[in-house]
C-alpha positions as CSV (number, residue, x, y, z in Angstrom):
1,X,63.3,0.4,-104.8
2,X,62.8,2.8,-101.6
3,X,60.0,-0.5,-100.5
4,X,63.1,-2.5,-99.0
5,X,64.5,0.4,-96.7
6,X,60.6,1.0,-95.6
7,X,60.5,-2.3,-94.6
8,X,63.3,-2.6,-92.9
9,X,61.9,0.3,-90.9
10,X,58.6,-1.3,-90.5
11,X,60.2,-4.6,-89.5
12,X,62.4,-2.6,-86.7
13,X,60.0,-0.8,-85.2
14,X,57.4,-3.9,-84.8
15,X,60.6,-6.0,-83.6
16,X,61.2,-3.1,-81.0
17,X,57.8,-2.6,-79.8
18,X,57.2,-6.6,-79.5
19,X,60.2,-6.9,-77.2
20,X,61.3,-10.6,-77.9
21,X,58.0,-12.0,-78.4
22,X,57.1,-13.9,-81.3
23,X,55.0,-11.8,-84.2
24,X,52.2,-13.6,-85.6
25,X,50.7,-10.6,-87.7
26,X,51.3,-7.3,-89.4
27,X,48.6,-5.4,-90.4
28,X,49.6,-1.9,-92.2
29,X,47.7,0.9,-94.4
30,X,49.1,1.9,-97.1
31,X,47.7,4.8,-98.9
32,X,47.1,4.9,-103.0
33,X,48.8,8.2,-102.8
34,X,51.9,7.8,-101.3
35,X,54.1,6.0,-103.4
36,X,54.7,3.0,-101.7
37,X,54.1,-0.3,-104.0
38,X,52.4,-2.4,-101.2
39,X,53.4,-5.7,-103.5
40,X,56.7,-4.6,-103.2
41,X,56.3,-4.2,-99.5
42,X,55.0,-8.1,-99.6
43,X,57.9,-9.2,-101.6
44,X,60.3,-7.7,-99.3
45,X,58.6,-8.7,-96.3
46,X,59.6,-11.8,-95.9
47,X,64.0,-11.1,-96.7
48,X,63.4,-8.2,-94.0
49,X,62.3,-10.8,-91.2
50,X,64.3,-13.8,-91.6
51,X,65.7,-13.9,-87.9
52,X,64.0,-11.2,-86.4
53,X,61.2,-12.2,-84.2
54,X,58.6,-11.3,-87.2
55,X,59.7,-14.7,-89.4
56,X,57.1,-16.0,-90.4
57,X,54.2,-13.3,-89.4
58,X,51.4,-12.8,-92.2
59,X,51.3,-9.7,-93.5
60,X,48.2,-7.8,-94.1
61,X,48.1,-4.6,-95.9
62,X,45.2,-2.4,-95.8
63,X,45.0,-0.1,-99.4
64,X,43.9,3.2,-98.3
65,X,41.6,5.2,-101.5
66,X,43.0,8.6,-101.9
67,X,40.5,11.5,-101.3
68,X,40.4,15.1,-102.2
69,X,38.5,18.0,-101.3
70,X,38.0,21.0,-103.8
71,X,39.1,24.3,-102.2
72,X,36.6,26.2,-104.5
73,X,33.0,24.3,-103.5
74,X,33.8,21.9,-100.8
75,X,32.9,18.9,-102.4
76,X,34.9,15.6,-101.5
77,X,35.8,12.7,-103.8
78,X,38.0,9.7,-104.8
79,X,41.4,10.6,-106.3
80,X,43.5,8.3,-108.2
81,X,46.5,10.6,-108.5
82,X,47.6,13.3,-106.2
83,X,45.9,16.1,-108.6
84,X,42.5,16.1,-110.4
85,X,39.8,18.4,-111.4
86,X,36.2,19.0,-109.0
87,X,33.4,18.5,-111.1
88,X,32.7,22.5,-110.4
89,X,35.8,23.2,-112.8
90,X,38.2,24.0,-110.4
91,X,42.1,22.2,-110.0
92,X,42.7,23.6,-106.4
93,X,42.0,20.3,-104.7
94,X,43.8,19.5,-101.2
95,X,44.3,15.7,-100.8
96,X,43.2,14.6,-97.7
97,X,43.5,11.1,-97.5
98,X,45.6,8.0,-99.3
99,X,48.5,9.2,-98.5
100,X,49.4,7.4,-95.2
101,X,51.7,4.4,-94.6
102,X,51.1,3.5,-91.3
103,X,51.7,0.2,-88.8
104,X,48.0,-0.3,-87.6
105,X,48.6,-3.8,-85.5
106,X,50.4,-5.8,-84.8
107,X,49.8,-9.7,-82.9
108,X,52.0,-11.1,-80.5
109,X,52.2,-14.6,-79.0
């Protein structure tokens, strides 16, 4: 489960950048695409910030759709999976979204 080193990660990083103050909320985005199990991320939330300065802080996750774009005719459209087939025929798609995992806010007291 690569979910509880991710959040260990996300949980340092919002601990560093709130500099002692108290976390009230996390919101992240988590892309379809990229592998990450955002219920996973929820169940290891809470383990990850038990004395940190994030104990207790909701977290809000944000699913991201993936998208593709057809390198053939241009046309852009939901994927569910990292490949897929343009409704011109073609298989050279380019994802370009769903794959992010980012920290979008974060809410201090």
């Amino acid at each position: 489960m690569h979910e509880l080193g991710i959040t260990r990660n996300i949980v340092s990083i919002v601990a560093e950048h709130a500099s002692e103050r108290r976390v009230k909320r996390v919101t992240l985005e988590i892309g379809r695409l990229s592998a990450v199990l955002p219920d996973a991320i929820r169940f290891c939330f809470d383990v990850c910030t038990q004395d940190t300065p994030l104990e207790g802080a909701e977290l809000e996750i944000l699913e991201i759709p993936g998208r593709g774009r057809c390198r053939e005719c241009g046309a852009e459209f939901e994927l569910e999976q990292p490949f897929g087939r343009c409704d011109c025929g073609s298989v050279r798609i380019e994802c370009i979204g769903g794959e992010e995992l980012k920290i979008k806010e974060m809410e201090v007291y």
